[in-house]
MDTraj code that builds the backbone (N, CA, C; nanometers):
import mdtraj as md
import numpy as np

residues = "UNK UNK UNK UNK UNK UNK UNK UNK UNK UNK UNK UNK UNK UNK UNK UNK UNK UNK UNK UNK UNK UNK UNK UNK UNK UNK UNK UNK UNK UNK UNK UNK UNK UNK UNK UNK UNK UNK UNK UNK UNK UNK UNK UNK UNK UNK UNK UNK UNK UNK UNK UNK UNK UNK UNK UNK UNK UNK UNK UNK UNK UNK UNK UNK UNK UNK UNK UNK UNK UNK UNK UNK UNK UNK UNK UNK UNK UNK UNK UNK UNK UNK".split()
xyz = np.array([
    [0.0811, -0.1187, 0.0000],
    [0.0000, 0.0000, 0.0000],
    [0.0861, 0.1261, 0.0000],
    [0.1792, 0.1202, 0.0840],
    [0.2807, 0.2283, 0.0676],
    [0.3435, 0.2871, -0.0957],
    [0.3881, 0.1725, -0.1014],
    [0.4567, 0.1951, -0.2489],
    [0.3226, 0.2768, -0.3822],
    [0.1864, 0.2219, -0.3361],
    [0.1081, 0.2826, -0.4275],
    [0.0834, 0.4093, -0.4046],
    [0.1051, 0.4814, -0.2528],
    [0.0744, 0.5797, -0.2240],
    [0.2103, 0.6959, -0.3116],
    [0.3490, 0.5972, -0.2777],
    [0.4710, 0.6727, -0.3362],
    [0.4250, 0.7529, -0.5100],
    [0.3832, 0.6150, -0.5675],
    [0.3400, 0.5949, -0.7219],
    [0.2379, 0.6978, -0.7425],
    [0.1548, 0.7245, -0.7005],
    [0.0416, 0.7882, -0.7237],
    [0.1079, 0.9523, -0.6601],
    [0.1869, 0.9604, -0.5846],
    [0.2667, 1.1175, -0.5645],
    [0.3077, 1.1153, -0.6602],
    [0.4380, 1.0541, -0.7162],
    [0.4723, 1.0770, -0.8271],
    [0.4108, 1.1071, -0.9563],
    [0.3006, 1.0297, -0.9617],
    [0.2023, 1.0209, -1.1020],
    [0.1779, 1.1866, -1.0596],
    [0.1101, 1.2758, -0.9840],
    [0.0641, 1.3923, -0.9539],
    [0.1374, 1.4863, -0.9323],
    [0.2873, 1.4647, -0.9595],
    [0.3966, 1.5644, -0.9823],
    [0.4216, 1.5099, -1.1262],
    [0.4105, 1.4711, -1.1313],
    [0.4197, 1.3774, -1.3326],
    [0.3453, 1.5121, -1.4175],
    [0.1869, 1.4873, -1.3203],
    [0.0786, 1.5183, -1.4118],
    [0.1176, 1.7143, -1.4192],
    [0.1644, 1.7516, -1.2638],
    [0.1821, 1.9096, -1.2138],
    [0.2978, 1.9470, -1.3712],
    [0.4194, 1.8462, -1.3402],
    [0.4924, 1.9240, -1.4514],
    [0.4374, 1.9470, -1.5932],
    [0.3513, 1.8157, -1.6154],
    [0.3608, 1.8093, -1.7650],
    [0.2375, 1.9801, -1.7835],
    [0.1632, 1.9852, -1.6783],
    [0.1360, 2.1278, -1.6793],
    [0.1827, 2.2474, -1.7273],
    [0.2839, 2.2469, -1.6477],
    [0.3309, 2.3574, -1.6391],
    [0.4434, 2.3507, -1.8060],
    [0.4888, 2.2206, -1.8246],
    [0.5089, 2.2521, -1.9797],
    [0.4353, 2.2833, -2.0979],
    [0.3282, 2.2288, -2.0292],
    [0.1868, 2.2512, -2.1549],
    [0.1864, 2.4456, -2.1412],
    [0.1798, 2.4642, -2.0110],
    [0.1927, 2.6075, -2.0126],
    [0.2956, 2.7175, -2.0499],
    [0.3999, 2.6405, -2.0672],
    [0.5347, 2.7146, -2.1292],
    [0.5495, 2.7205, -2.2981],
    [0.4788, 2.6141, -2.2979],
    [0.4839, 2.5810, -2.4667],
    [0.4104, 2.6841, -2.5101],
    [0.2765, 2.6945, -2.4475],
    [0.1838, 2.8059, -2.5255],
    [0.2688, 2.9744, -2.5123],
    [0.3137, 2.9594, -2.3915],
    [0.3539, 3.0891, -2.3877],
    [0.4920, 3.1111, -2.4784],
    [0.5454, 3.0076, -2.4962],
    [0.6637, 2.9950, -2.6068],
    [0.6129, 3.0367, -2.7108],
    [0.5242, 3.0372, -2.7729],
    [0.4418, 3.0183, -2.8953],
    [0.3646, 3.1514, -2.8940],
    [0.3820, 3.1911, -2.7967],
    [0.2960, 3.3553, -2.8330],
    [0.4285, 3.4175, -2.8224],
    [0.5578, 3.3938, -2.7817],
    [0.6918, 3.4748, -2.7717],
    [0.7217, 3.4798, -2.9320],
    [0.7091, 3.3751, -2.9482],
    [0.7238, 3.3076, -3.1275],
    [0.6087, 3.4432, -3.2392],
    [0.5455, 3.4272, -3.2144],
    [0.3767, 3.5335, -3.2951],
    [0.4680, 3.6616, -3.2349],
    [0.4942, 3.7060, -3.1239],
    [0.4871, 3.8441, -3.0803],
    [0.6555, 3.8946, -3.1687],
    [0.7636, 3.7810, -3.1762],
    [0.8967, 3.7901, -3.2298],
    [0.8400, 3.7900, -3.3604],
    [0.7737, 3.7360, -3.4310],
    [0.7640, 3.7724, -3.5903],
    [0.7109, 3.8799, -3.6445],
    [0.6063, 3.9340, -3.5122],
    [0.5140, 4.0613, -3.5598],
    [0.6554, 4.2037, -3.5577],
    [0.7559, 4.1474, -3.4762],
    [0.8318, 4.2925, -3.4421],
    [0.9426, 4.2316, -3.5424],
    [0.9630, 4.1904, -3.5940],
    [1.0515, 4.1594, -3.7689],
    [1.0091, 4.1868, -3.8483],
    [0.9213, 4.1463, -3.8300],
    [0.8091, 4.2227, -4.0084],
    [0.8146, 4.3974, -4.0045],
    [0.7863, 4.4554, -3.8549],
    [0.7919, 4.5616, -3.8125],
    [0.9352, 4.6522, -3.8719],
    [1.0096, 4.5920, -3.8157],
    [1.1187, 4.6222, -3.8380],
    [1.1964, 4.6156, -3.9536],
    [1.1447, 4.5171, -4.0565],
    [1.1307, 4.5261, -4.1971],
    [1.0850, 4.6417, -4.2817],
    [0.9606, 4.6667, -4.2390],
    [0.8713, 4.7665, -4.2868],
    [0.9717, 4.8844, -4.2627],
    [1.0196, 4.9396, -4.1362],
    [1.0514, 5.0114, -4.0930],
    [1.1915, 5.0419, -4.1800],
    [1.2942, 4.9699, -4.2199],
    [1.4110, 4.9634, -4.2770],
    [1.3418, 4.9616, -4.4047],
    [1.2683, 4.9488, -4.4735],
    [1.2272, 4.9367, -4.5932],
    [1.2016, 5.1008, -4.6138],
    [1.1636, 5.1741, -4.5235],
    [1.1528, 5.3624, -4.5289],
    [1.2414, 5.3912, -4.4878],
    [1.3135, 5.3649, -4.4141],
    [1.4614, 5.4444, -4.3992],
    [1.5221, 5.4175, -4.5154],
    [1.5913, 5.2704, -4.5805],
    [1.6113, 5.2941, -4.7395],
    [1.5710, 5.3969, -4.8034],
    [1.4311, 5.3730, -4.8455],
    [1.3869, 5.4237, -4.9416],
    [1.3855, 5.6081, -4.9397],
    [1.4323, 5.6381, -4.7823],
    [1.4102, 5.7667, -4.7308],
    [1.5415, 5.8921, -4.8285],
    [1.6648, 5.7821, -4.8259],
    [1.7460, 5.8775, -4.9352],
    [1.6936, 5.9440, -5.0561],
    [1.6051, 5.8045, -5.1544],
    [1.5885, 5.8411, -5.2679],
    [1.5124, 5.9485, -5.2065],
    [1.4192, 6.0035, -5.1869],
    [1.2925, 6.0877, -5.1820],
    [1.4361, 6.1941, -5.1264],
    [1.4825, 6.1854, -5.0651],
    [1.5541, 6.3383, -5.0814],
    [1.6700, 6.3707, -5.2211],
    [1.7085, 6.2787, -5.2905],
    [1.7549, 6.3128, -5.4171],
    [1.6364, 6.3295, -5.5066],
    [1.5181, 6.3011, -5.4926],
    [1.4176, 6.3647, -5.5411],
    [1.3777, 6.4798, -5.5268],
    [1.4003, 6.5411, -5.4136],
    [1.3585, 6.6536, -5.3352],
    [1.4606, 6.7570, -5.3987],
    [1.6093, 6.7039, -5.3986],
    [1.6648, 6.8124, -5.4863],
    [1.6854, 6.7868, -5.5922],
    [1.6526, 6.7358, -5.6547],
    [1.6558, 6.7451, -5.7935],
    [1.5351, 6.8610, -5.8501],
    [1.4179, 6.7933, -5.7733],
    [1.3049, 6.9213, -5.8052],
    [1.3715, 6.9979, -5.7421],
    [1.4198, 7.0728, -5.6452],
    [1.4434, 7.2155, -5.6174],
    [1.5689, 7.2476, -5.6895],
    [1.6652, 7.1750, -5.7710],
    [1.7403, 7.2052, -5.9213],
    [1.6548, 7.2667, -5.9978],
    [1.5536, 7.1714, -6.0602],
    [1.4910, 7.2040, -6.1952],
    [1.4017, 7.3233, -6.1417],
    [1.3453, 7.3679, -6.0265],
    [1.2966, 7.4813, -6.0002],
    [1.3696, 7.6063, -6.0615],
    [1.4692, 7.5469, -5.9576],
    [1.5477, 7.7020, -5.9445],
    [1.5976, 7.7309, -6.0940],
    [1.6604, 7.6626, -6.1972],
    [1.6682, 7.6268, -6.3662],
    [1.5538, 7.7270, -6.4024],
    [1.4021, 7.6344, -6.4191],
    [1.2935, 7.6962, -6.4612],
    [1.3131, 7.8728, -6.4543],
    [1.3173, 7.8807, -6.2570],
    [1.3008, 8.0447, -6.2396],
    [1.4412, 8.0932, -6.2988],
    [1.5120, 8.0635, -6.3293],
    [1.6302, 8.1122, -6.3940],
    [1.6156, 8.1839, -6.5346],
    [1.5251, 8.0325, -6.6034],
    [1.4781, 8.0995, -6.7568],
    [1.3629, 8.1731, -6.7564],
    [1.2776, 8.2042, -6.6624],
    [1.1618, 8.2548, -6.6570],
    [1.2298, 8.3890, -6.6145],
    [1.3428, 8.4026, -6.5622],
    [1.3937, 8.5731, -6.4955],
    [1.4784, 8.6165, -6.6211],
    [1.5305, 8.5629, -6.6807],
    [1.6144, 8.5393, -6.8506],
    [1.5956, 8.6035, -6.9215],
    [1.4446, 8.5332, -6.9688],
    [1.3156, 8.5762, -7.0717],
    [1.2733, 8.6962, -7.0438],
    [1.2343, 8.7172, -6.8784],
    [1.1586, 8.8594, -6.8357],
    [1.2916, 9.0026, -6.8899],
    [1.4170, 8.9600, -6.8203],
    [1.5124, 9.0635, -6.8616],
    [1.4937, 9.0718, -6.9868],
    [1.5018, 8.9738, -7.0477],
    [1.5420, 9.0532, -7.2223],
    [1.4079, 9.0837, -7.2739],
    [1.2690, 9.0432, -7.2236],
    [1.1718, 9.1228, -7.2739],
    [1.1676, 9.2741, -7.2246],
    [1.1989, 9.3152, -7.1079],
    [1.2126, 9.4370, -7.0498],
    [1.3534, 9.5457, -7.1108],
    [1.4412, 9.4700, -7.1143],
    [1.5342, 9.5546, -7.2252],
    [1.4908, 9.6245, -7.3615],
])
top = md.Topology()
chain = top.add_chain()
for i, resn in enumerate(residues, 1):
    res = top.add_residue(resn, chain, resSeq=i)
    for name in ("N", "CA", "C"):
        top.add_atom(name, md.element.get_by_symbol(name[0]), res)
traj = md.Trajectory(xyz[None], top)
């Protein structure tokens, strides 16, 4: 009778751990979902910082061809006013 009483503690620390792994796993698994959502994030995020140069060689290039334009537009005005 003893020995069944030993067996049956054990079986109920058996059953406690496999708990508490069942409970680590899930929470492993939302560490897993919450680590992919902040990569993708961080993807996205490096994907606009890249892309953040071009848009300022865009930025001056239009304020080149501006300043060009008002160049020939002040050009034209002088030699019509002469």
């Amino acid at each position: 009778m003893r020995v069944f009483a030993r067996d049956l503690r054990d079986i109920d620390d058996c059953k406690i751990r496999l708990q508490k792994i069942e409970e680590l796993t899930i929470k492993m698994g939302e560490l897993v979902e919450a680590n992919q959502k902040a990569v993708e994030d961080h993807d996205s995020r490096l994907c606009a910082l890249e892309h953040r140069p071009s848009m300022w060689w865009d930025k001056l290039l239009s304020a080149g061809v501006s300043a060009g334009v008002a160049a020939l537009v002040s050009l034209i005005a002088s030699v019509i006013v002469r």
